[in-house]
C-alpha positions as a Python dict, from the first residue, in 0.01 Angstrom:
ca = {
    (1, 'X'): (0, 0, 0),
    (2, 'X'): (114, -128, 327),
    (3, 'X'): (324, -425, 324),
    (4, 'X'): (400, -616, 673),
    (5, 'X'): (615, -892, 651),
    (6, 'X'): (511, -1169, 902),
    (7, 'X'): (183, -1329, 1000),
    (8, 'X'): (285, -1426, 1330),
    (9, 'X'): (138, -1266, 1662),
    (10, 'X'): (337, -959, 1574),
    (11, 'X'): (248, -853, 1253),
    (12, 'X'): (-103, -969, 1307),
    (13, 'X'): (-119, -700, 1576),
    (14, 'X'): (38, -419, 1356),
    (15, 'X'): (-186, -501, 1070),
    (16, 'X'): (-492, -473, 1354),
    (17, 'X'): (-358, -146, 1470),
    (18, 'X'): (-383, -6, 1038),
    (19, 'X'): (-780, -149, 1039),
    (20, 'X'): (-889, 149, 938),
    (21, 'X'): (-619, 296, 719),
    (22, 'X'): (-705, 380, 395),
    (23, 'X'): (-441, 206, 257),
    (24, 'X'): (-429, -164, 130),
    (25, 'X'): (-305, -379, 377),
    (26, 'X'): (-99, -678, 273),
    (27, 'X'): (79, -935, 513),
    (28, 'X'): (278, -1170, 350),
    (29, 'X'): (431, -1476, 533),
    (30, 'X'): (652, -1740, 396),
    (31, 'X'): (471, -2037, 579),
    (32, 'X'): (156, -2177, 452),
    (33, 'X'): (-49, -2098, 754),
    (34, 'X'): (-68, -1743, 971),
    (35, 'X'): (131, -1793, 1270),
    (36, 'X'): (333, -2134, 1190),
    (37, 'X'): (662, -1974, 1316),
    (38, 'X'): (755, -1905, 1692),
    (39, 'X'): (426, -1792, 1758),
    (40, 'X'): (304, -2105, 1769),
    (41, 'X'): (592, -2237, 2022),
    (42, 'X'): (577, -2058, 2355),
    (43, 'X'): (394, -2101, 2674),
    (44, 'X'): (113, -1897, 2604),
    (45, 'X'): (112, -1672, 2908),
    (46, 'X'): (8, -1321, 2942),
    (47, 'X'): (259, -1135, 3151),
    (48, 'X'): (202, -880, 3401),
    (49, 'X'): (473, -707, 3345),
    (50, 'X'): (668, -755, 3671),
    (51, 'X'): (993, -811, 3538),
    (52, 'X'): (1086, -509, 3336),
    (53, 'X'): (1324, -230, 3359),
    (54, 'X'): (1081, 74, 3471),
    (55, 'X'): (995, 284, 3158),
    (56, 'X'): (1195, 51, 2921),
    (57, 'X'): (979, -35, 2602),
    (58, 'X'): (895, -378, 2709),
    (59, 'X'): (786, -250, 3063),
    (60, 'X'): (543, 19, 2887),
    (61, 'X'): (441, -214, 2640),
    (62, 'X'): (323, -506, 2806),
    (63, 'X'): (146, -344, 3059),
    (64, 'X'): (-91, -131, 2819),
    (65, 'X'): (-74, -431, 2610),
    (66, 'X'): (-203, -675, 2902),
    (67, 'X'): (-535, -421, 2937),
    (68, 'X'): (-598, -422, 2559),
    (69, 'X'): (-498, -790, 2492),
    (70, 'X'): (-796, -844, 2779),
    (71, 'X'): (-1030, -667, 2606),
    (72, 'X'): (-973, -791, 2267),
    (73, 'X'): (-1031, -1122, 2421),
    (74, 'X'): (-1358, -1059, 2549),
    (75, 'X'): (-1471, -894, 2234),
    (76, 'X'): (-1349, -1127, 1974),
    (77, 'X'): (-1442, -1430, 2197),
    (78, 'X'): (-1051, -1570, 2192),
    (79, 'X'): (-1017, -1854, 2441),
    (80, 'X'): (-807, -1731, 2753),
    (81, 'X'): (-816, -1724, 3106),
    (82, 'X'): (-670, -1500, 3406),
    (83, 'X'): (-535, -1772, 3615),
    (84, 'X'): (-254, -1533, 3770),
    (85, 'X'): (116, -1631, 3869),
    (86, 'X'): (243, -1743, 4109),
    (87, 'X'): (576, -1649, 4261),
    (88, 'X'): (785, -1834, 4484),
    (89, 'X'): (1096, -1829, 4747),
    (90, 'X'): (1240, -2088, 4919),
    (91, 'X'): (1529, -1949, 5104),
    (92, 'X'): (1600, -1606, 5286),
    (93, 'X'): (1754, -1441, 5014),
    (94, 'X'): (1497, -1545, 4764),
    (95, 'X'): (1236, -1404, 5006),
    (96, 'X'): (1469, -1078, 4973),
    (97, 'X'): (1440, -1139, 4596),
    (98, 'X'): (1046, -1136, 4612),
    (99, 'X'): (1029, -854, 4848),
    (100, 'X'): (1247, -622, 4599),
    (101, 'X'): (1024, -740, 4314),
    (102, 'X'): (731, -622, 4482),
    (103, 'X'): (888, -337, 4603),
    (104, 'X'): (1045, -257, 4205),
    (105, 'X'): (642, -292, 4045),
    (106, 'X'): (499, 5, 4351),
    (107, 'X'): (170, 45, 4216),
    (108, 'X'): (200, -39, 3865),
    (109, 'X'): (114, -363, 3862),
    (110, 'X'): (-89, -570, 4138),
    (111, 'X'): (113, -768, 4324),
    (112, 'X'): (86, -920, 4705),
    (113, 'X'): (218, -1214, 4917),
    (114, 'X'): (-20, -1416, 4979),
    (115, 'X'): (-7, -1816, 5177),
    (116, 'X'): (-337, -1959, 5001),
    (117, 'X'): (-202, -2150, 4752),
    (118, 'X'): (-209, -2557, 4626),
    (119, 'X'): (-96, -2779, 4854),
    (120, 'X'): (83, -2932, 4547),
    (121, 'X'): (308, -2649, 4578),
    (122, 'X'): (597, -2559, 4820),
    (123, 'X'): (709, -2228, 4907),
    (124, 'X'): (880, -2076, 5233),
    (125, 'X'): (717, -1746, 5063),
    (126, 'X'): (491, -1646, 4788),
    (127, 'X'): (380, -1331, 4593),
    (128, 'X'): (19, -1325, 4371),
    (129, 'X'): (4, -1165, 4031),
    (130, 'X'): (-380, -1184, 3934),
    (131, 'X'): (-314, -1003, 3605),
    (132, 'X'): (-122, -1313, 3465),
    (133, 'X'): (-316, -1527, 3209),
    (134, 'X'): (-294, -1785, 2946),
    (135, 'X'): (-407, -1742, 2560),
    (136, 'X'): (-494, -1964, 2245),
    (137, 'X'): (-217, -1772, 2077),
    (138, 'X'): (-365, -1894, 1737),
    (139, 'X'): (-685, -1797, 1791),
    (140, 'X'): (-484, -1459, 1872),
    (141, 'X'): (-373, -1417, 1597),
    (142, 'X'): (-668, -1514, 1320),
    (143, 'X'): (-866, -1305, 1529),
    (144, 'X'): (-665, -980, 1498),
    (145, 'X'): (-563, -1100, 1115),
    (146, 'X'): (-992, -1093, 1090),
    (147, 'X'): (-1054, -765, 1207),
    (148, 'X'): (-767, -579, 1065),
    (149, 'X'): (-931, -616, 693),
    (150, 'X'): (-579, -698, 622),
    (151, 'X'): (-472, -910, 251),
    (152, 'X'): (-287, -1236, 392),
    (153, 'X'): (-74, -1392, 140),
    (154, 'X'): (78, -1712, 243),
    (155, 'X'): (446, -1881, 58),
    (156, 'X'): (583, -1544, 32),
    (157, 'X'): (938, -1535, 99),
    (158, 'X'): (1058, -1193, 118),
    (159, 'X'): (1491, -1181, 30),
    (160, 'X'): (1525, -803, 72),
    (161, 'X'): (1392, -458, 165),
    (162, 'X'): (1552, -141, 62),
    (163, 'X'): (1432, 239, 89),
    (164, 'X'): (1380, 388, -294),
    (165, 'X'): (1340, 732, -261),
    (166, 'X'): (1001, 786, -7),
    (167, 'X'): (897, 448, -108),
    (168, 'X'): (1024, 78, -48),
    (169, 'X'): (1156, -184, -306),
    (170, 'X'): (1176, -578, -183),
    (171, 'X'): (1198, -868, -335),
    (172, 'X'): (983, -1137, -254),
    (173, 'X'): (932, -1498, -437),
    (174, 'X'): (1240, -1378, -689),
    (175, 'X'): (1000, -1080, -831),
    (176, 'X'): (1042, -764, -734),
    (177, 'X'): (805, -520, -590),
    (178, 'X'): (719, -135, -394),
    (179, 'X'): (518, -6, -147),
    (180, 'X'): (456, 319, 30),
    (181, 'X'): (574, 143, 397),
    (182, 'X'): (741, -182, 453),
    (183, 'X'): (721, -324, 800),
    (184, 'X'): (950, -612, 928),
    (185, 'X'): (848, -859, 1170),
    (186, 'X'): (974, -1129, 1084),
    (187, 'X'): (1047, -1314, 1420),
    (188, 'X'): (1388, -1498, 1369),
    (189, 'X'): (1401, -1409, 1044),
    (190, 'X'): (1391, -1031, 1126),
    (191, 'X'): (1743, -976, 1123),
    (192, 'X'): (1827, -1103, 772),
    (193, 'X'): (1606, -856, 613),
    (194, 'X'): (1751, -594, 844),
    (195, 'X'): (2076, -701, 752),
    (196, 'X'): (2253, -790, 1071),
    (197, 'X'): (2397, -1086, 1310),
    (198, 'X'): (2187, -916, 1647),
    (199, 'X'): (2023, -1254, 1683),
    (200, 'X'): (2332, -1530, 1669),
    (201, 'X'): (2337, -1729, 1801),
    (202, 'X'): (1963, -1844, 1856),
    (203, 'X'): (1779, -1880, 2194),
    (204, 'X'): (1664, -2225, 2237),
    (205, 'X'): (1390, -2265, 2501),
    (206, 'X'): (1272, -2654, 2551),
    (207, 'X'): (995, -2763, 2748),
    (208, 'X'): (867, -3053, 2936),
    (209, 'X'): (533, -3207, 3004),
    (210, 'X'): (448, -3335, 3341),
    (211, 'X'): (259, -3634, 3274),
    (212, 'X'): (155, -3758, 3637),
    (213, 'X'): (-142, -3582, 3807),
    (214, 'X'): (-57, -3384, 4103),
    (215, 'X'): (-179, -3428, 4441),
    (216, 'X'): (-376, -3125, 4444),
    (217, 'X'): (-537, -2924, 4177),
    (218, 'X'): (-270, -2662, 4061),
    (219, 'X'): (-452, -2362, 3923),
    (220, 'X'): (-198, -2077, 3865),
    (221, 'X'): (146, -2051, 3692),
    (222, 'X'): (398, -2126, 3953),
    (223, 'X'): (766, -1918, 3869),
    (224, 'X'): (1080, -1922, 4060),
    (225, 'X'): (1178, -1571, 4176),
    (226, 'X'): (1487, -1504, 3995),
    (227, 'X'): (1733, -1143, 3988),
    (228, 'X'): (1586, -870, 3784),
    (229, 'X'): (1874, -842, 3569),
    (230, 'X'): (1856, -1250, 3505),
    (231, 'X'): (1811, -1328, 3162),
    (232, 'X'): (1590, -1598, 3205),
    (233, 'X'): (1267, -1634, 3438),
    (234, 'X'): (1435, -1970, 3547),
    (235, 'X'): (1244, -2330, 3484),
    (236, 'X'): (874, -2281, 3516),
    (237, 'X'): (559, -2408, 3536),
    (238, 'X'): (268, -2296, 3298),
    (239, 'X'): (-66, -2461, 3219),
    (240, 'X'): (-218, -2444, 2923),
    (241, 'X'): (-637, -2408, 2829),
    (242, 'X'): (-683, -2765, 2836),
    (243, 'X'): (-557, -2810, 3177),
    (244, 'X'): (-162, -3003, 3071),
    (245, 'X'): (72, -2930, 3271),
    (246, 'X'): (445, -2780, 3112),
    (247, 'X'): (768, -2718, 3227),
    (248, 'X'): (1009, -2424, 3104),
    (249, 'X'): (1124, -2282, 2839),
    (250, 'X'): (1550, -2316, 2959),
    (251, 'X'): (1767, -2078, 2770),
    (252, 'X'): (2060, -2207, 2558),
    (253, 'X'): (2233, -2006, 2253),
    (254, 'X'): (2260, -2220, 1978),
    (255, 'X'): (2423, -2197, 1611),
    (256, 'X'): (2176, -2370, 1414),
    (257, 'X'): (1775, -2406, 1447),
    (258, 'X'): (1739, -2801, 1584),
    (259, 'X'): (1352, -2836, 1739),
    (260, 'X'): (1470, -3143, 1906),
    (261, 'X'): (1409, -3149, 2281),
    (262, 'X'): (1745, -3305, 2394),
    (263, 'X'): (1662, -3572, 2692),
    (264, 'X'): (1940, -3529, 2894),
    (265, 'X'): (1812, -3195, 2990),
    (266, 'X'): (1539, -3371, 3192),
    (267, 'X'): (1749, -3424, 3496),
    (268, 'X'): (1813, -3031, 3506),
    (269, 'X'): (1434, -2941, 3487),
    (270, 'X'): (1356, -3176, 3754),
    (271, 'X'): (1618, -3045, 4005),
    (272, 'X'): (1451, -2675, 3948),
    (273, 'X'): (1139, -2803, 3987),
    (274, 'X'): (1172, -3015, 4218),
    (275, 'X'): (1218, -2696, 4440),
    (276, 'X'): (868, -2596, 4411),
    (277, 'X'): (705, -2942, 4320),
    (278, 'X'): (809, -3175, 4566),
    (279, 'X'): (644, -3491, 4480),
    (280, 'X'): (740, -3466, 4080),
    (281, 'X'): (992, -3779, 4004),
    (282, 'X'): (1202, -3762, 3684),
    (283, 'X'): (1020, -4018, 3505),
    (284, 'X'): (700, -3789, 3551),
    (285, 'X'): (876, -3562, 3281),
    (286, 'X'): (835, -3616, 2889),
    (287, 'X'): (1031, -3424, 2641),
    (288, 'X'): (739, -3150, 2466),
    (289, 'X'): (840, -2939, 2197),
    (290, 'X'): (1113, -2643, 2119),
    (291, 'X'): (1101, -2291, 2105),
    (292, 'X'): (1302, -1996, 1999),
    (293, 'X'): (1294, -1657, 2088),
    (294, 'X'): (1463, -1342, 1841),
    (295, 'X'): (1656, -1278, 2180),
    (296, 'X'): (1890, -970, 2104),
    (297, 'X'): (2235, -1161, 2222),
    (298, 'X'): (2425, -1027, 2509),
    (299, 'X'): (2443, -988, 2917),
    (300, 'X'): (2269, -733, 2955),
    (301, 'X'): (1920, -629, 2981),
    (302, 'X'): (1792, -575, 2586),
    (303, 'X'): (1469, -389, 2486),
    (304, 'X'): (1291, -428, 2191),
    (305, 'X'): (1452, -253, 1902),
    (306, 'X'): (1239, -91, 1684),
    (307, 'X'): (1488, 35, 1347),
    (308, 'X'): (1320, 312, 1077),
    (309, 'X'): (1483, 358, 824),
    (310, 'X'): (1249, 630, 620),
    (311, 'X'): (926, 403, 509),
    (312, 'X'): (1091, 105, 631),
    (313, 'X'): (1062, -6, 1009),
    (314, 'X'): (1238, -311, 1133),
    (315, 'X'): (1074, -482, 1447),
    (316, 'X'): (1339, -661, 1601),
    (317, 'X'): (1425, -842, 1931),
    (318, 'X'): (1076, -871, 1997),
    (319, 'X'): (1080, -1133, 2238),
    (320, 'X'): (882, -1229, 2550),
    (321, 'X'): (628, -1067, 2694),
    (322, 'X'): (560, -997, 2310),
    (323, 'X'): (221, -1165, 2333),
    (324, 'X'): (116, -1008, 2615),
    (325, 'X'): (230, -666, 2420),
    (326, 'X'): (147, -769, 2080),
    (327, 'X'): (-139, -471, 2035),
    (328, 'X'): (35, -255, 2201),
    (329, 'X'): (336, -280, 2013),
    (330, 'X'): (101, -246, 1705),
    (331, 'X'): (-5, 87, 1772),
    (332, 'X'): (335, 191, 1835),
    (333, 'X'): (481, 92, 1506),
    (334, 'X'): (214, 293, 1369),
    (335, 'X'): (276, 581, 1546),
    (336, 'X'): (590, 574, 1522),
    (337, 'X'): (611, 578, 1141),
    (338, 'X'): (320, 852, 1151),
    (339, 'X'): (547, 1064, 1292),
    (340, 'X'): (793, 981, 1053),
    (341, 'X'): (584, 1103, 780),
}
């Protein structure tokens, strides 16, 4: 037996990628519903993969992820649309910004300036990624948790995982239990099964929804060009399938889990996108909901982290574009503990 801890977007995907194992599948999840936990508060896009360290896991990942995630789509009939993304550069140096961007992707990713854009929109400069999309995450995820064949078992708390031998021991509910593989993917809760602090203090992402109509039909995700190395994408703006316009996530590290949007951050997402969105006023801004990401703490540039530890593999950090690399990263696991074996 297979046990994948998880029913989010991530371990929906790795049970997928074991649909046709013959092994039992069995996802347990300590919500009552399959993806109640941060898959269900993001933005929804599907990344490109234009902001990646070349060859880094996440830069691999979400680009052979994107392709499959598209054709999973079609095939299981999960709502989504390629709306691409938008790009943009007001001053000199963030034209120099988009021109090393472009320059960074080459080939691997389609990418070009372009000046046909909403009027709604300002820009000195602009770069087109047509491979950028939004998803009904949920419908993601039921899909995959459909065709993997998979055993879903909802209010199961899992407390610990520990090799035994060339099997796994865990405790889940207070009872005790093995399996021949264990697979964490927990989201936030990743690292206390894994045993370590990687994820304090917690990335908070709010976002804000733009409740006055713009003056011109905006059609595309519209993203500040930020520094490779930045840890955040800055304050964007994403639409979602039934046409609502949102603003963000920001990035603060927090201590404890609070999914209150906090007001006073309006003023600071109107001044970034006020750069872009010239006729949005404050009071056009209402406070929408609260994300958090399993953002590996630090400075630098962090890949996902995947830990084996015999049968036992730990997904961890796995962070945007995770969506967007969700299948891909599916396959990998199970490669990677293949090889293991």
């Amino acid at each position: 037996m297979i046990v994948i801890a998880g029913a989010g977007v991530i371990g929906s995907a790795i049970a997928y990628a074991y649909r046709d194992s013959d092994q039992d599948i069995v996802v347990l999840d300590k919500a009552t519903f399959p993806g109640s936990g941060i898959s269900s508060r993001n933005s929804g896009v599907i990344h490109a993969g234009l902001y990646y360290p070349r060859n880094s896991l996440k830069d691999r990942l979400c680009r052979q992820g994107r392709e499959m995630l598209y054709r999973f789509c079609e095939a299981h009939h999960v709502a989504h649309r390629k709306i691409g993304k938008l790009i943009v550069a007001q001053t000199g140096e963030e034209e120099d910004l988009l021109l090393k961007l472009k320059e960074d992707v080459a080939e691997d990713v389609p990418l070009c300036f372009t000046e046909s854009f909403s009027p709604a929109i300002a820009a000195k400069k602009a770069l087109f990624s047509p491979e950028s999309g939004i998803i009904d995450v949920h419908g993601f995820i039921m899909a995959m948790l459909s065709a993997s064949g998979a055993e879903v078992l909802p209010g199961q708390q899992v407390q610990w995982v520990k090799r035994k031998g060339d099997r796994v021991a865990f405790q889940v509910n207070d009872e005790i239990e093995e399996c021949a593989l264990f697979i964490n993917a927990c989201g936030l809760d990743s690292f206390q099964l894994f045993g370590s602090v990687l994820f304090r203090p917690y990335a908070k992402g709010s976002y804000f929804r733009i409740t006055r109509k713009p003056p011109a039909a905006i059609e595309s995700l519209v993203y500040p060009v930020v520094p490779k190395a930045s840890p955040s994408l800055g304050t964007h703006l994403t639409l979602d399938l039934q046409g609502s316009l949102l603003l963000g996530p920001n990035l603060n590290w927090v201590d404890d889990l609070d999914y209150h949007v906090d007001e006073a951050d309006r003023d600071d997402f109107h001044a970034a996108a006020l750069r872009y969105l010239p006729w949005l006023e404050a009071e056009d801004l209402e406070p929408g909901y609260v994300g958090y990401r399993p953002k590996i703490a630090g400075p630098a540039f962090r890949d996902f982290l995947f830990h084996r530890d015999g049968p036992v593999l730990h997904c961890l950090g796995i962070e945007s574009p995770g969506i967007t690399a969700a299948l891909a990263i599916g396959e990998h696991v199970r490669k990677t503990l293949e090889e293991a074996s």
